[in-house]
C-alpha positions in Angstrom: 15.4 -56.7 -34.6 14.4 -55.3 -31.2 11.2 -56.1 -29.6 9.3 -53.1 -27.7 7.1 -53.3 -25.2 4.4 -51.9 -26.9 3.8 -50.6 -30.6 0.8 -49.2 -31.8 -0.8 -50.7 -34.9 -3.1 -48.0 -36.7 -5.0 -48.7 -40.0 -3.1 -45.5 -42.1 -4.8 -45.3 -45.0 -8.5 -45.3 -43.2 -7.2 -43.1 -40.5 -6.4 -40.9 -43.1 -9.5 -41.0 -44.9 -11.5 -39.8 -41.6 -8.5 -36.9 -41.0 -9.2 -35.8 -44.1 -13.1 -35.2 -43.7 -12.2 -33.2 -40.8 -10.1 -31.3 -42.3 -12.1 -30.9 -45.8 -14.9 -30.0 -43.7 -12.9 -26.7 -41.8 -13.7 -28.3 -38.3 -10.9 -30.1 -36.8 -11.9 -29.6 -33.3 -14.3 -30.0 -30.6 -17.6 -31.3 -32.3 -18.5 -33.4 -35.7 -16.4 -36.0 -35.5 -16.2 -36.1 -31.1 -19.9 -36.1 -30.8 -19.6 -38.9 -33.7 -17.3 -40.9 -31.8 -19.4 -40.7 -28.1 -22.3 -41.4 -29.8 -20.6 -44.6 -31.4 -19.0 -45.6 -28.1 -22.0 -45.5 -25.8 -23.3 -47.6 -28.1 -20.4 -50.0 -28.1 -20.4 -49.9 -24.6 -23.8 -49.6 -23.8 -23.0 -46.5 -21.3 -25.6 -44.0 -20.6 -23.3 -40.8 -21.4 -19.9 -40.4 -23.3 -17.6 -37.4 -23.3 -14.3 -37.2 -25.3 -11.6 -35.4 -23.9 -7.7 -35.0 -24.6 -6.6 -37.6 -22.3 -7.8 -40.3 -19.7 -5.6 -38.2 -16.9 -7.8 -35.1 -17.8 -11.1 -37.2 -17.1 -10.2 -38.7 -13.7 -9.5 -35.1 -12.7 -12.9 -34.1 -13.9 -14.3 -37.5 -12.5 -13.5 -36.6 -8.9 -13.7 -33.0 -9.0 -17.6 -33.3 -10.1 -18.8 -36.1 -7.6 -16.7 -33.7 -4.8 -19.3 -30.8 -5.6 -22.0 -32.6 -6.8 -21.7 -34.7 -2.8 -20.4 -32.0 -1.3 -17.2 -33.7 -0.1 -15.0 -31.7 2.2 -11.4 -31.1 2.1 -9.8 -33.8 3.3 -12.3 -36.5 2.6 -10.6 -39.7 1.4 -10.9 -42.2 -1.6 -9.5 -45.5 -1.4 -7.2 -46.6 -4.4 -4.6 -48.9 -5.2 -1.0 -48.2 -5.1 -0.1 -50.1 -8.1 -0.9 -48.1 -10.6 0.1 -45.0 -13.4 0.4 -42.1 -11.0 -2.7 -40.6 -13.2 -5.1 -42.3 -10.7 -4.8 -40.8 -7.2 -3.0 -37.4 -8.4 -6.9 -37.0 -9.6 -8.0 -37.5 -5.9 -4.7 -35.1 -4.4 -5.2 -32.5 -7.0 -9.2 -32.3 -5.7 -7.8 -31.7 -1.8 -9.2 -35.1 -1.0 -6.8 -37.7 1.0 -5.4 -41.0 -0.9 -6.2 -43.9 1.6 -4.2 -47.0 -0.1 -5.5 -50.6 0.3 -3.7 -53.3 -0.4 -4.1 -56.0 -3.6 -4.6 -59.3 -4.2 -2.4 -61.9 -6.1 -3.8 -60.5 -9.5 -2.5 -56.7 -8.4 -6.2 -55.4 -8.5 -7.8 -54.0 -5.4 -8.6 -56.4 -2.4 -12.4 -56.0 -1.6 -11.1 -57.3 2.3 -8.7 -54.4 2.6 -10.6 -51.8 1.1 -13.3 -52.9 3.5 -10.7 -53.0 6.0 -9.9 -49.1 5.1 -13.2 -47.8 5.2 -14.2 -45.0 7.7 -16.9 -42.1 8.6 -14.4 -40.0 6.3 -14.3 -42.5 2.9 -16.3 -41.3 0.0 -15.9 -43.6 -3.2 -13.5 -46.4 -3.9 -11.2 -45.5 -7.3 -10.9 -49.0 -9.0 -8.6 -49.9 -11.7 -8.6 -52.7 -14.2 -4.8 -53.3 -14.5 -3.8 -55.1 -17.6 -7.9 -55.2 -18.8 -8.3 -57.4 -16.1 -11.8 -57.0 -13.7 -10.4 -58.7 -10.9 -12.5 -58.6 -8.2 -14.3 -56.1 -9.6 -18.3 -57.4 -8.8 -17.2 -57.4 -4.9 -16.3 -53.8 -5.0 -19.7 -52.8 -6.6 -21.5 -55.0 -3.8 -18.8 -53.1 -1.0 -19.7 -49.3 -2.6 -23.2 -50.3 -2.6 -23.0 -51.9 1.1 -21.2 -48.9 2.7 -23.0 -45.8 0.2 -19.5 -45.1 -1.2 -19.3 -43.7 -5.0 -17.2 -45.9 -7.2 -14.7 -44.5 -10.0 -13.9 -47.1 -12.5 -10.6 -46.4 -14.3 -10.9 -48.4 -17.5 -7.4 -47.2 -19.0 -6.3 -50.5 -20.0 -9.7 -51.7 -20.5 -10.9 -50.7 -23.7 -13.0 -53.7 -24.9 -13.0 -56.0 -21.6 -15.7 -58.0 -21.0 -17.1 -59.1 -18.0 -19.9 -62.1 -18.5 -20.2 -61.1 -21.9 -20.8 -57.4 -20.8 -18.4 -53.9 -21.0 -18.4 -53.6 -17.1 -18.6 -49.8 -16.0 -22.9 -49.3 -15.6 -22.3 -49.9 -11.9 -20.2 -47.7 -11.2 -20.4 -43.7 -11.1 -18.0 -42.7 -13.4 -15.6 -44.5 -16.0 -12.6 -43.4 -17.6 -11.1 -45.0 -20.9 -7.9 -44.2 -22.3 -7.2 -44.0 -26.0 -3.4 -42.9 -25.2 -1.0 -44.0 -28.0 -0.5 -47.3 -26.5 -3.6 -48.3 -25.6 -5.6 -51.1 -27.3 -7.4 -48.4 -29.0 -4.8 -45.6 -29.9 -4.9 -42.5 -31.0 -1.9 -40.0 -30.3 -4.0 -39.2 -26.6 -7.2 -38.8 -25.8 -9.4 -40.3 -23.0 -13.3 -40.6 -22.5 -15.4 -40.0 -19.5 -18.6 -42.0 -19.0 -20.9 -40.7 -16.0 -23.7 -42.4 -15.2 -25.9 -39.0 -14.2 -26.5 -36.4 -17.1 -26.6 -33.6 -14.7 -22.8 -34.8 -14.3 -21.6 -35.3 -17.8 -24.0 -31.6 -19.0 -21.2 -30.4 -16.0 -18.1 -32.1 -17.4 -18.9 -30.8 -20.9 -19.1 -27.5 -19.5 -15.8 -27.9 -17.2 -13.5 -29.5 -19.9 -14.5 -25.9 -21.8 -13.1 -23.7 -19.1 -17.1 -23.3 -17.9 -18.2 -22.2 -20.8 -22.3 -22.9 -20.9 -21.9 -23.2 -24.8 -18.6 -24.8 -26.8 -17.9 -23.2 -30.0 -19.4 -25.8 -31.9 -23.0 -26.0 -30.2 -22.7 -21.7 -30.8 -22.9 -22.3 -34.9 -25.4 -25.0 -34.6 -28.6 -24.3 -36.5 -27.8 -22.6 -39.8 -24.0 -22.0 -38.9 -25.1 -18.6 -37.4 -22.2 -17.5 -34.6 -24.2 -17.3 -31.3 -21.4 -15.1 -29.5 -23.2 -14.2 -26.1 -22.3 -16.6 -23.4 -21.8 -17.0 -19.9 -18.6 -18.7 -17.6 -20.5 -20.0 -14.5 -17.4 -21.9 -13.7 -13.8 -22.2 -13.6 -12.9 -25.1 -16.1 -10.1 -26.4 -17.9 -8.7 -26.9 -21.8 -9.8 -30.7 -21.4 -11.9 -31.6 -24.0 -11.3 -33.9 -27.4 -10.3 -32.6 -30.6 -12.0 -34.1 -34.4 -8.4 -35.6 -35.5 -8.4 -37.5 -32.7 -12.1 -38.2 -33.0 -11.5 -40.0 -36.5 -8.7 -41.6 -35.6 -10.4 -43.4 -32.9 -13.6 -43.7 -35.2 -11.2 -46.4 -37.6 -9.6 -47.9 -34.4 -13.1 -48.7 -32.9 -14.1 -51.0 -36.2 -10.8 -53.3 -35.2 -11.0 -53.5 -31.3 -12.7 -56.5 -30.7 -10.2 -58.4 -33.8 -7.5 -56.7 -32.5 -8.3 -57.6 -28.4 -8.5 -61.3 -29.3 -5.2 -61.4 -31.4 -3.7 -60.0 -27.9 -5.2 -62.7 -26.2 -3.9 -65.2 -28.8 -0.4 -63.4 -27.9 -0.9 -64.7 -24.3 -2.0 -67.9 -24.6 1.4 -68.5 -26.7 2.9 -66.9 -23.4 1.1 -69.0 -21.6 1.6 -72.5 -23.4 5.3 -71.6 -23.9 6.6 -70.8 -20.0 4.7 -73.2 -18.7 6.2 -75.9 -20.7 9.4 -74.4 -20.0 9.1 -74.9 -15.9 10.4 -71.4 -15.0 10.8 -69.9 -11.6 8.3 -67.4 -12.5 4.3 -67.2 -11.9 2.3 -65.6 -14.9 -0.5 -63.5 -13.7 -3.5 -64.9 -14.7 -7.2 -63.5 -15.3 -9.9 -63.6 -13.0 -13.0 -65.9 -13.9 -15.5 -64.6 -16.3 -13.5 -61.7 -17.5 -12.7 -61.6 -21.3 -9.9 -59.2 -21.2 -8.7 -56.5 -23.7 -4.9 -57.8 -22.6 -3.5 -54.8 -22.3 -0.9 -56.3 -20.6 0.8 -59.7 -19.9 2.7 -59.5 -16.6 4.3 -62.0 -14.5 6.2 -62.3 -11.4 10.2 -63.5 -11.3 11.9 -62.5 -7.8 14.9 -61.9 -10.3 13.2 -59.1 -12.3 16.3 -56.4 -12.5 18.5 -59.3 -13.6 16.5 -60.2 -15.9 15.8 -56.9 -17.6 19.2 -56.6 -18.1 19.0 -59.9 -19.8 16.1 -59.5 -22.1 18.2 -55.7 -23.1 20.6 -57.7 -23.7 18.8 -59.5 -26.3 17.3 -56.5 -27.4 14.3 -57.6 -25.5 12.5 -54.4 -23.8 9.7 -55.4 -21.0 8.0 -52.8 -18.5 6.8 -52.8 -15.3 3.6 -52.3 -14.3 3.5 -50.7 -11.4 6.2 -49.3 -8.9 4.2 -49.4 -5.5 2.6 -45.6 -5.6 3.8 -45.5 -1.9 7.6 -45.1 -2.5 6.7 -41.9 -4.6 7.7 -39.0 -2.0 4.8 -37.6 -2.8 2.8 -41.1 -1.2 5.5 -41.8 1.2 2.5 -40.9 4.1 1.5 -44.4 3.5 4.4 -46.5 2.8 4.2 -49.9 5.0 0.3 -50.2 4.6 0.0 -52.0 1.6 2.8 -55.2 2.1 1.5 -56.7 -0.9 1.2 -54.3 -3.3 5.0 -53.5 -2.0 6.1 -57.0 -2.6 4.8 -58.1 -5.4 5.4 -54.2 -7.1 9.2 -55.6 -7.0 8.3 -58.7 -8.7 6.3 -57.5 -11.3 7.5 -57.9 -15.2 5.2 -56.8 -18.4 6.6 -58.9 -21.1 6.3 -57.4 -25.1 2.6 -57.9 -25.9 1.3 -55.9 -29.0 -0.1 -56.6 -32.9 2.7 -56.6 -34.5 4.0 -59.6 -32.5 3.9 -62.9 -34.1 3.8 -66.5 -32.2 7.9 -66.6 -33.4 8.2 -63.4 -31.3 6.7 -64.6 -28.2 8.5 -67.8 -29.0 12.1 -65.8 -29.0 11.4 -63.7 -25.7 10.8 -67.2 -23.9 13.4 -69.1 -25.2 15.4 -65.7 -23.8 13.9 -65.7 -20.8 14.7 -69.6 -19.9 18.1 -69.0 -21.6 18.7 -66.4 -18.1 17.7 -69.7 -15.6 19.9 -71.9 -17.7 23.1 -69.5 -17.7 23.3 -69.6 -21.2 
C-alpha cells in the first residue's frame, strides 16, 4: 500500500447529514449554514469578525486589497513576505500593484523578525506572516516589529487551523487572518477559506466585495418574511469570492473533530520524532518553536540528499512533499533572487514526510525504517 502525503479524513455520514439540511432547506449557497459556521468559528477562535469565502487564496486577495484602500497605499508600496511559501501569499500583494519585498527566514522556515526589520523602509506598509506547518515561529516578535514601525500585519493561518499559541488561537494582533479549509487542510472541506479582520468597517467591506459589490447578498435580500428585496446598488467592483452552504456544513462536522484530530497529528510527530532520532540520521527534523501547540500541518525536515531520497521513498511507494521551493526562483520573483540566502538554502533541503489521520504509528514506523534503509544502502 502506498503512503500519500496527505489524505483527508472526513466524518461521511455527519457530513452528510448537514448536506442534506442544506439541501432540504432549498438554500445551498451563501447564507444559513455560512453565517452558521462564522458565527461558530469566532467563537472557536475568539476573533472579532469571520467571513467564509470559497478559498483562503480568494481572502488574501481581499485581505490586501481592503487595507490598500482603506490606508490609502499607493502603487508600488511594498509588503514584506517570506519566500517560502504557496505562491497564494504574495500573488495577493502583486495582484493589488503593491511590490513583494522578500526577507529572509530563520532555521524553522518562518520569517526572521532581524531581516524583516532589516527590510523595512519609508515605502513598507504591513508585514504578510505565515505560519508554515501550524508553526508560530517567531510570530510575537513580528507583532512587537509592526507595532514598533506602524506597519499592518497579515496573518496567513493556512496551515494553522487550531494552533495555539500559550494556550491562545494567535491572529487578535494582527489586522487581518486568513484560514484555509482547502481539501488538505486540518480542517477540510473540498475549498474554502475564511477571512478574519479585526475592523467591522473592513469585514462590512469584504462581505460586500466577495459579492461583486453588491450592498445586499441574496440571502440578506429574503430576510424578514422571505420577501425578495430586489432593488440594490453596486458601489464597487467585487469578485465571485464568497462561501457556499455545502461547504459551510461540511466544515460545521469538521470543526467538532479539530482539536482530536490536531493532537493525533501531533502524536504522528512525536513517533517521527522518537523514531529518527533513535536512528542517528544525517537529517535535522524541524522542530516547533516554544509555547506553540501546533495544528501539524506538516512535519518537515532537512536531508542535503532530498532528490535522492524522493526517488527512494517512490521507490517504496513512499510519497513526501516539499514545502516550499524558494518563491524567488519563480520567474515571476526572479527581481529578488540572492536576497534571501537562507530561505534559498534550506528551500533545497526541505522534505515534508506523510503526516495525516489515517496514518498509524506502523506507518510512520515503515517510512523511517525506509528512510534509514537509503543511508545504509540497503
Amino acid at each position: 500500500m502506498s503512503t500519500q502525503l496527505f489524505i483527508p479524513k472526513y466524518r461521511v455520514e455527519e457530513c452528510l447529514d448537514e448536506i442534506r439540511k442544506s439541501l432540504e432547506c432549498g438554500w445551498t449557497g451563501l447564507g444559513h449554514r455560512t453565517v452558521e459556521f462564522e458565527n461558530i468559528w469566532k467563537v472557536y477562535t475568539g476573533l472579532s469578525h469571520a467571513h467564509f469565502v470559497n478559498s483562503a487564496t480568494a481572502g488574501l486577495y481581499m485581505a490586501v486589497e481592503i487595507l490598500k484602500a482603506a490606508n490609502q497605499w499607493a502603487d508600488g508600496d511594498e509588503i514584506i513576505s517570506t519566500p517560502i511559501t504557496f505562491v497564494s501569499t504574495n500573488h495577493a500583494i502583486l495582484h493589488n500593484n503593491l511590490k513583494v519585498t522578500f526577507a529572509d527566514v530563520d532555521d524553522r522556515l518562518s520569517l526572521d523578525p532581524v531581516d524583516v526589520e532589516r527590510k523595512i523602509n519609508e515605502r513598507t506598509r504591513a508585514v504578510m506572516y505565515v505560519g508554515i506547518g501550524g508553526d508560530t515561529g517567531q510570530y510575537e516578535q513580528m507583532v512587537a516589529l509592526c507595532r514598533k514601525y506602524n506597519l499592518k500585519l497579515i496573518l496567513d493561518a493556512a496551515h494553522m487551523a487550531g494552533t495555539r499559541l500559550h494556550g491562545e488561537i494567535p491572529g487578535k494582533e494582527a489586522d487581518v487572518v486568513v484560514y484555509s479549509y482547502q481539501a488538505v487542510k486540518n480542517l477540510p472541506t473540498a475549498d474554502s477559506g475564511m477571512l478574519c479582520f479585526k475592523d467591522e468597517e473592513h469585514d462590512a467591506l469584504c462581505r460586500k466585495l466577495s459579492w461583486l459589490g453588491i450592498s445586499k447578498d441574496t440571502y440578506s435580500r429574503t430576510e424578514g418574511g422571505g420577501t425578495y428585496k430586489w432593488r440594490y446598488d453596486v458601489d464597487h467592483l467585487g469578485y465571485k469570492y464568497h462561501g457556499n452552504s455545502i461547504m459551510a456544513a461540511i466544515a460545521i462536522t469538521q470543526l467538532k473533530y479539530l482539536d482530536e484530530d490536531n493532537a493525533y497529528r501531533r502524536q504522528l510527530a512525536s513517533w517521527y520524532d522518537e523514531q529518527l532520532s533513535a536512528a542517528n540520521l544525517p537529517i535535522t527534523p524541524i522542530t516547533i518553536s516554544d509555547g506553540c501547540e501546533s495544528s501539524r500541518h506538516l512535519y518537515r525536515i532537512l536531508t542535503p540528499e532530498r532528490e535522492q531520497l524522493i526517488s527512494h521513498l517512490h521507490a517504496n511507494d513512499i510519497y513526501p512533499g516539499v514545502h516550499y521551493r524558494d518563491n524567488t526562483e519563480y520567474s515571476i520573483y526572479a527581481y529578488a533572487n540572492g536576497t534571501c540566502p537562507q530561505a534559498h538554502a534550506l528551500s533545497q533541503q526541505v522534505l515534508s514526510l506523510p503526516l495525516h489521520l489515517h496514518m498509524t504509528e506502523a506507518d510512520v514506523s515503515h517510512i523511517c525504517a525506509s528512510i534509514a534503509a537509503y543511508w545504509s544502502g540497503d
